[in-house]
matplotlib code that plots the C-alpha trace (Angstrom):
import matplotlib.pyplot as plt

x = [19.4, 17.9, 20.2, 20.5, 22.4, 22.6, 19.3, 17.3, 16.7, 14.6, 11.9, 10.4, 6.7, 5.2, 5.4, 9.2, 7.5, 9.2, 12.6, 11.7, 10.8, 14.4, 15.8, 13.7, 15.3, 19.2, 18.5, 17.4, 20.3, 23.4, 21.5, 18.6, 16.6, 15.8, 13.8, 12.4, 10.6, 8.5, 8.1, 11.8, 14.0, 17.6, 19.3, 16.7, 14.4, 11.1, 8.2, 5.3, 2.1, -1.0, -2.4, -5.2, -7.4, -5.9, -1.9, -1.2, -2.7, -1.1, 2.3, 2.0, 0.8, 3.7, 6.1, 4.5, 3.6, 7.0, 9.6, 10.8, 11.3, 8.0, 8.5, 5.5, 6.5, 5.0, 4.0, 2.7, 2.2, 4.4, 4.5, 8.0, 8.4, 4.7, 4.3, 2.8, 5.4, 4.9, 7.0, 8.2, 10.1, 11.2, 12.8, 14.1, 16.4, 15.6, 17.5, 19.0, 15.7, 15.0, 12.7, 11.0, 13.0, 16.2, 18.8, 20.2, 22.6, 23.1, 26.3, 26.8, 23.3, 23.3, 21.3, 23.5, 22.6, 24.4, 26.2, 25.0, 27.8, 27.1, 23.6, 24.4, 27.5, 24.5, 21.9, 24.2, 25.0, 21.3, 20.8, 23.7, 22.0, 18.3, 16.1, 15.6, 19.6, 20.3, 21.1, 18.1, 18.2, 16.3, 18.0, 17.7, 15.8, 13.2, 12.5, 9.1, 10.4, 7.0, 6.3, 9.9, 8.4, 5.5, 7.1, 9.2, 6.1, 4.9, 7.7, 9.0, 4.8, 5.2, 8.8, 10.1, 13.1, 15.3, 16.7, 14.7, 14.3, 17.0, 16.7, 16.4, 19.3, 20.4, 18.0, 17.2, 21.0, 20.2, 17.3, 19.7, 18.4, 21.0, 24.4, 27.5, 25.3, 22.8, 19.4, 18.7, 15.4, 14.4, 14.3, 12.7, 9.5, 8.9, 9.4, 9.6, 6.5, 7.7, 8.2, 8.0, 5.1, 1.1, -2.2, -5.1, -8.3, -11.9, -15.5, -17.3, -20.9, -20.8, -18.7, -16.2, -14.2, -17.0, -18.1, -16.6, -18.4, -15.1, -11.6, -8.6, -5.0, -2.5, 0.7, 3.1, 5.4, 4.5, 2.6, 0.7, -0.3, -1.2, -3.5, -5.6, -6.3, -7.2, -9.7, -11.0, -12.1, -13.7, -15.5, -17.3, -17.7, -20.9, -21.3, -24.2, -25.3, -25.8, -28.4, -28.1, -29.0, -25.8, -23.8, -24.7, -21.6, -20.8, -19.7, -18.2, -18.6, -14.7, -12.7, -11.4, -7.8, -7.7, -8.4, -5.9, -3.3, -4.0, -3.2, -0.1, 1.2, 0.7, 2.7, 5.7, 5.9, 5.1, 7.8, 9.5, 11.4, 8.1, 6.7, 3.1, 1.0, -0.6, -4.8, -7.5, -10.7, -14.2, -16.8, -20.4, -19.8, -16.2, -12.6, -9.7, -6.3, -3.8, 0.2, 2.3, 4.9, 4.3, 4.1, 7.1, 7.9, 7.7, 4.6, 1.2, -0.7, -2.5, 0.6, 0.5, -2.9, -1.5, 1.0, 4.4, 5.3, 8.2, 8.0, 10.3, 10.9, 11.3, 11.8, 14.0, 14.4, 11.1, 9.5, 12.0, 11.3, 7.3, 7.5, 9.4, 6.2, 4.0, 2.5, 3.5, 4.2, 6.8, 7.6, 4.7, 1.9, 0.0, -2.0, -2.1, -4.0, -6.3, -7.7, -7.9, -9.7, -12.2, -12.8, -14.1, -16.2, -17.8, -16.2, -14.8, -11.3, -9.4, -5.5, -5.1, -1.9, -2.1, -0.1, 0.8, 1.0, -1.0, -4.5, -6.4, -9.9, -12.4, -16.0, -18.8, -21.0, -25.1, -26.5, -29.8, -30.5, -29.0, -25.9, -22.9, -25.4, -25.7, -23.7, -26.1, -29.6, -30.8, -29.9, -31.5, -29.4, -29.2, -27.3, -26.3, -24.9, -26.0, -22.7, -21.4, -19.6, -21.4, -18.7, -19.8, -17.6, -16.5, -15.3, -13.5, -11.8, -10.7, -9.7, -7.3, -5.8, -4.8, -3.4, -1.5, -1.2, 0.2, -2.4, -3.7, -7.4, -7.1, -5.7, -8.4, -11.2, -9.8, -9.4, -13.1, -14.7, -15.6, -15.9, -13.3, -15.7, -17.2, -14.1, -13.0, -17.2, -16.1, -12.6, -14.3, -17.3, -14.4, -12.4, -15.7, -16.1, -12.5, -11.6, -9.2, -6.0, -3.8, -0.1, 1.8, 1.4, -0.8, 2.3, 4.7, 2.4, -0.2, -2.9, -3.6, -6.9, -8.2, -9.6]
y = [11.3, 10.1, 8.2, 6.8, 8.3, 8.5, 9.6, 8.3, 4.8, 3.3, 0.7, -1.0, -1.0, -1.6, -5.4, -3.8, -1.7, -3.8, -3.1, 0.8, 1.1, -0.2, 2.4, 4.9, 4.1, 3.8, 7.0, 8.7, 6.8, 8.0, 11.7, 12.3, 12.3, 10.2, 9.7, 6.4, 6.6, 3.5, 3.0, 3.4, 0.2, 0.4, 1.9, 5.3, 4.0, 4.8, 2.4, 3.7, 2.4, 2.1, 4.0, 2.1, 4.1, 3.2, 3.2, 6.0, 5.2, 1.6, 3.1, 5.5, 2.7, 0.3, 3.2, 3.8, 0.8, -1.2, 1.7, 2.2, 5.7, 5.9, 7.8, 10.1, 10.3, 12.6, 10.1, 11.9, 10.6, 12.7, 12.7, 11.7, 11.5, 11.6, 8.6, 8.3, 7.2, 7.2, 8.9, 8.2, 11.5, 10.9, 13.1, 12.5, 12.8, 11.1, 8.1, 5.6, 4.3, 0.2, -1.2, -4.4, -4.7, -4.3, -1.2, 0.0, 2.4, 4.0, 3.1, 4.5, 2.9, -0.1, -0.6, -2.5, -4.1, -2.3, -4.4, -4.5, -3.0, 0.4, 0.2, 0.2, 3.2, 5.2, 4.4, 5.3, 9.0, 8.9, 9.6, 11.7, 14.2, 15.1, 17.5, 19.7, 20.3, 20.9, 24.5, 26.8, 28.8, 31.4, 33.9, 36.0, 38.7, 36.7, 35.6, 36.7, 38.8, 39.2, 35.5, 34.9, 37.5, 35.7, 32.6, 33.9, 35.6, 31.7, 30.5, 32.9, 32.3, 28.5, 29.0, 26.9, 29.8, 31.6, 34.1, 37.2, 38.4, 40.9, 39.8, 37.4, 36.2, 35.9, 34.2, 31.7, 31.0, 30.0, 27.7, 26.2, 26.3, 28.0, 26.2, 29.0, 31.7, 30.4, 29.1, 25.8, 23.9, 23.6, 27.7, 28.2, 26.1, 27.5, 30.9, 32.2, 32.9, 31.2, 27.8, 24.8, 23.8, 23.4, 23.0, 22.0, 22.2, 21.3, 20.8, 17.6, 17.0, 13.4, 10.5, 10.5, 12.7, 13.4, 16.3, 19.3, 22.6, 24.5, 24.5, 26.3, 26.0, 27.7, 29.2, 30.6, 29.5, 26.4, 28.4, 30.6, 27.3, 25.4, 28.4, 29.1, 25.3, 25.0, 28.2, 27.0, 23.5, 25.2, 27.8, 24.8, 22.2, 21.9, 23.8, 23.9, 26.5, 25.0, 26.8, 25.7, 28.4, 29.7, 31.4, 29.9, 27.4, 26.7, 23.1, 21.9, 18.6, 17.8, 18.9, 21.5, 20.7, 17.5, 19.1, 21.6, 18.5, 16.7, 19.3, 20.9, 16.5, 16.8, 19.7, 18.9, 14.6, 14.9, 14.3, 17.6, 16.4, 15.3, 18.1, 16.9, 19.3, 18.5, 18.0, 18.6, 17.2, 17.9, 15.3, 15.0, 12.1, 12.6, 15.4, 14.0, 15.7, 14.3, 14.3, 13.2, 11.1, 7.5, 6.4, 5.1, 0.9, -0.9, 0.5, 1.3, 4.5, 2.0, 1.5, 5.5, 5.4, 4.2, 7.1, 4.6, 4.6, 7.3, 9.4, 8.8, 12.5, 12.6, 16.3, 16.8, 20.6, 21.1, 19.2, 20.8, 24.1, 23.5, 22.0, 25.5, 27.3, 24.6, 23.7, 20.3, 18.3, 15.9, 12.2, 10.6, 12.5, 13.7, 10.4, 9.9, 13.4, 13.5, 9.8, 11.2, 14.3, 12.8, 9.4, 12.3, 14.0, 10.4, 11.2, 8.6, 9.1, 7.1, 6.5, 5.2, 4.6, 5.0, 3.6, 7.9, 8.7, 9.1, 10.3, 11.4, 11.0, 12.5, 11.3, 13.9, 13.2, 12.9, 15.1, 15.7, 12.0, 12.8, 11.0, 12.6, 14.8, 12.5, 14.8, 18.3, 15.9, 18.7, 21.5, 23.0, 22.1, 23.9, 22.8, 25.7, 24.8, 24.7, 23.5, 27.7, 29.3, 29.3, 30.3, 33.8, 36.7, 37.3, 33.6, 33.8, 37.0, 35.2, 32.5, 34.5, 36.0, 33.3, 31.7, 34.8, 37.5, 40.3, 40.1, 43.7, 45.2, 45.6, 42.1, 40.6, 42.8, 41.4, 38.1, 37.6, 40.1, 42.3, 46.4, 47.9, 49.5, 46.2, 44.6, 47.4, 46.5, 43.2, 43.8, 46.6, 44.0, 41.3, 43.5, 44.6, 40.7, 40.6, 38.2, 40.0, 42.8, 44.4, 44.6, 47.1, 49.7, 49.3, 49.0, 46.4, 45.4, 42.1, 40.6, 38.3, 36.4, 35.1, 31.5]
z = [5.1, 7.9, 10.2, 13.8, 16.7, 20.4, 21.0, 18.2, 17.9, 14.0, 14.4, 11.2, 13.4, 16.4, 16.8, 18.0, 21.0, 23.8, 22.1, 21.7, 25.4, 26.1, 24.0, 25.7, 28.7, 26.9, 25.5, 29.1, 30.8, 28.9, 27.4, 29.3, 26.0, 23.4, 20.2, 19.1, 15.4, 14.4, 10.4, 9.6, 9.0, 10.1, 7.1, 7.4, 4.7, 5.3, 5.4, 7.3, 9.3, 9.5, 12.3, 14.1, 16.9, 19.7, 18.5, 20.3, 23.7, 23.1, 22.6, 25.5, 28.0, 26.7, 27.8, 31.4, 32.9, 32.0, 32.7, 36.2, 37.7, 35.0, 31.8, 30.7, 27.0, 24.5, 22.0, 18.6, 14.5, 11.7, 8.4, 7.0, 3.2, 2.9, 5.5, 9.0, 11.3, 15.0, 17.3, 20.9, 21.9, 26.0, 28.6, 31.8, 34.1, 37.5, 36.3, 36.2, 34.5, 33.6, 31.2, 32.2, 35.1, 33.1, 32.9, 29.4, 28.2, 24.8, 23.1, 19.5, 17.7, 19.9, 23.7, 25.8, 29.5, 32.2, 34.2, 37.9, 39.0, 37.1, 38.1, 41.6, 41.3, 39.5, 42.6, 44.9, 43.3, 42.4, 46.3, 46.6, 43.7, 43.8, 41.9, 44.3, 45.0, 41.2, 40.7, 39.2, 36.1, 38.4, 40.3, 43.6, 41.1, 40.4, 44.1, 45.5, 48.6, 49.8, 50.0, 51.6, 54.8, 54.5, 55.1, 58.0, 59.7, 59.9, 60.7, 63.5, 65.0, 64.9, 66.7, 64.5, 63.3, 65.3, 63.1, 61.3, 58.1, 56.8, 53.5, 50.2, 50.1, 53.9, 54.8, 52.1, 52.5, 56.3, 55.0, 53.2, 49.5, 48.1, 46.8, 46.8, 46.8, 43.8, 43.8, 44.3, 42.6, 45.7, 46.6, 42.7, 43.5, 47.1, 46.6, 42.5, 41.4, 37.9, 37.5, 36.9, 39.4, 38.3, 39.8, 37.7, 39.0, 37.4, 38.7, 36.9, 36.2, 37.0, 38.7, 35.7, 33.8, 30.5, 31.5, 33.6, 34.6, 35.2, 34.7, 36.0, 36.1, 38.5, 38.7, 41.3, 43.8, 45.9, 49.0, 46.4, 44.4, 48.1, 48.8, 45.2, 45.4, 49.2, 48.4, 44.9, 46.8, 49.7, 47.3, 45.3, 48.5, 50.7, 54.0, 56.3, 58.7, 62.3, 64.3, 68.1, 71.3, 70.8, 67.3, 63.6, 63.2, 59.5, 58.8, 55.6, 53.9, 54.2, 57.3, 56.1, 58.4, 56.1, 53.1, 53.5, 54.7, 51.6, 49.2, 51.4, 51.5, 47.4, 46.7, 49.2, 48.2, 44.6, 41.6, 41.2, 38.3, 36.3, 34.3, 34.9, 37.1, 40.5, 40.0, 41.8, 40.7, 42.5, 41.2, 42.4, 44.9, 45.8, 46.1, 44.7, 45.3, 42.8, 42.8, 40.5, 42.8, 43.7, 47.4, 48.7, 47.9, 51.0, 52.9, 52.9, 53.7, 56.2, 57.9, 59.1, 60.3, 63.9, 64.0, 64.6, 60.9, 59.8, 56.8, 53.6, 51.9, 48.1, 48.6, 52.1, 51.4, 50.6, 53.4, 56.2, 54.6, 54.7, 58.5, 59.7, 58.2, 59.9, 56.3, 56.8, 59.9, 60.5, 60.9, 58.4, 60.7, 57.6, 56.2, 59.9, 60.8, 57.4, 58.5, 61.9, 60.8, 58.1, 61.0, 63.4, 61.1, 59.3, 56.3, 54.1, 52.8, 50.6, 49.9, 46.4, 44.6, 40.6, 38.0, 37.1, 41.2, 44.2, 45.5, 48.3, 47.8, 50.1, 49.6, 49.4, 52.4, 51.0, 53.5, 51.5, 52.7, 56.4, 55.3, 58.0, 60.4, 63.1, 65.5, 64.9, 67.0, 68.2, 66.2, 62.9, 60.2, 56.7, 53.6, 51.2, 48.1, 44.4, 43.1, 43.1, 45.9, 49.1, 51.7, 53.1, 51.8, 55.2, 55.6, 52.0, 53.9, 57.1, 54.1, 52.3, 55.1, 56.8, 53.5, 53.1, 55.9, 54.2, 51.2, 50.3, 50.4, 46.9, 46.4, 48.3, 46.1, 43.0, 44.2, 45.8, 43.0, 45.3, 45.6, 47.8, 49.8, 50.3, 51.5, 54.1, 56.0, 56.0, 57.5, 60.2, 61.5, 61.7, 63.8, 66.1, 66.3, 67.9, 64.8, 63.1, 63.9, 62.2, 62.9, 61.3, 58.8, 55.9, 53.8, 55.3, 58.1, 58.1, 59.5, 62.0, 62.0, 65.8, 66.0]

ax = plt.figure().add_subplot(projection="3d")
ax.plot(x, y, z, "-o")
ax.set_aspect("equal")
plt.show()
């Protein structure tokens, strides 16, 4: 028989909706969870709806745009007793949530208000407990050690460290991202190779979503993820070749400083306790990097474009963690150096805040029509790109060591496609250019790429 609980609330049918998204948010308050089932009267009898086009999308919306931290809920039809009834089913646990400006909690079958009182005592731990201090499920086993060196190689260049590597443990311990000797969220999303984190990346025909011509998702920790999107966006961007007296100077569309800000700023400010991936979305006029975390109430990315404003951190143990391995800078200096960047190169870039999060979009210069070339008067200029990978194999090289300096020969061969005699000519005519060294042994050593 079915019956009402804790976490799952009855509604006769949708003309209810406002009350559902207030047991949503009960629900998430007092369990973290919650079901909400229209077509079901209060007793558990079963009556059904009618399920129009745009129920589902309706119901969804509902959810979203009136619950604050915003709940993404999966929102789905299901047959019970040979009746379509829809389904809210909600998850959450960055609370305390309210629904149209209001705060509930679950008690027995029943949503009450919570007194203002409770809502402030739960703010106040709310900021006391984030995601990223929870403990992980992980372990130390399941730690990348090789991207923990890689980090500290970064880190001990940038100065920014002054302690070395002995090993996992030790030295995520002095980072701080471990709680009595267990991983914190914090340590599973920077350096485990599994979890939680996602990028998804897709080329589109157009200026809208119809039609895409490729499609990838990643996986890894959060410096892997930061460098398979930075090179996937500068393998399918523009770049010219610049012929002047002196060397050929490739140029890309985007600077590729800002580019690589943008995405570093999504990974590090985004929602870590929303299970919705990072994006990254390359249409035919414009770059949009995605996250899934909503600029902070209060200001504007305007406000950073002079360099005075000071940066709020969802993430503190991310963000100190990325700044030691100068991914990241400090004090709000990112919105502040992409403008800067893009402003000197006549890009246009735009800061957008979405209902779901936030976006950097970066629009795609039309050189064809000398749109962006003005500084190359006097130069031959050549535009090489058919919408496939144009960045020189040696570039894509310099590329992926520089996103990771211990990467392997055959690493780089698989990653780039490429024959592992053809990698080692590229790594000997970078050396004889005086571009690239390497330190150590071919097994524990790395390399370091000059200029």
């Amino acid at each position: 028989m079915l019956r009402e609980t804790e976490t799952i609330e009855f509604k006769k049918s949708t003309a209810e909706l406002k009350a559902g998204v207030a047991s949503v948010v009960a629900m998430l308050n007092k369990h973290g969870r919650g079901e909400v089932y229209f077509g079901i009267d209060d007793s558990g009898k079963v009556l059904g709806l009618t399920i129009g086009a745009t129920t589902l999308r309706d119901v969804t919306q509902a959810v979203v745009d009136n619950t604050e931290p915003k709940v993404f809920p999966n929102v789905e039809v299901r047959k019970i007793d040979g009746k379509d009834c829809v389904v809210i089913e909600a998850k959450g646990a960055n609370g305390p949530y309210l629904a149209y400006g209001r705060a509930f909690v679950r008690v027995g079958e029943s949503d009450k208000a919570m007194s203002a009182h409770e809502l402030e005592t739960r703010m106040q731990n709310k900021k006391k407990s984030l995601w990223e201090n929870e403990i992980s499920r992980k372990t130390l086993a399941d730690v990348n050690e090789d991207a923990v060196k890689d980090f500290m190689r970064k880190a001990k260049a940038a100065k920014r460290i002054d302690f070395d590597f002995v090993d996992v443990k030790t030295t995520l311990n002095k980072l701080g991202l471990l709680d009595r000797g267990e991983l914190t969220r914090a340590a599973e999303v920077l350096f485990c190779d599994e979890n939680s984190m996602e990028v998804q990346a897709a080329i589109f025909a157009g200026t809208d979503k119809l039609t895409f011509l490729d499609i990838k998702s990643f996986k890894g920790n959060l410096f892997s993820l930061r460098q398979q999107a930075e090179i996937y966006v500068k393998e399918h961007m523009k770049w010219r070749a610049v012929i002047t007296s002196g060397p050929r100077e490739e140029i890309p569309e985007i600077p590729v400083d800002a580019l690589r800000e943008a995405i570093g700023n999504s990974l590090c400010h985004r929602d870590l306790a929303n299970p919705k991936g990072n994006e990254v979305a390359i249409f035919k006029d414009r770059v949009e990097i995605y996250n899934p975390g909503f600029f902070p109430d209060g200001v504007n990315p305007e406000d950073f474009f002079s360099g005075h404003e000071h940066s709020i951190l969802r993430n503190p143990l991310v963000a100190e963690t990325m700044y030691k391995s100068k991914d990241i800078e400090r004090w709000g200096s990112g919105i502040k150096r992409i403008h800067d960047e893009c402003a000197s190169a006549g890009v246009r870039v735009e800061f957008r805040r979405l209902k779901t999060g936030f976006v950097v979009m970066f629009y795609r210069p039309k050189w064809e029509d000398g749109e962006g070339l003005g500084k190359d008067q006097g130069g031959k200029s050549r535009v090489k790109s058919n919408g496939k990978s144009k960045v020189k194999s040696n570039e894509k090289v310099v590329n992926l060591m520089t996103s990771n300096p211990a990467i392997t020969v055959p690493e780089i061969a698989e990653s780039l496609g490429l024959s592992l005699a053809g990698v080692e000519k590229i790594i000997r005519a970078l050396k004889q250019q005086e571009r690239l060294r390497r330190v150590g042994p071919d097994k524990g050593g790395h390399w370091e790429v000059q200029g």
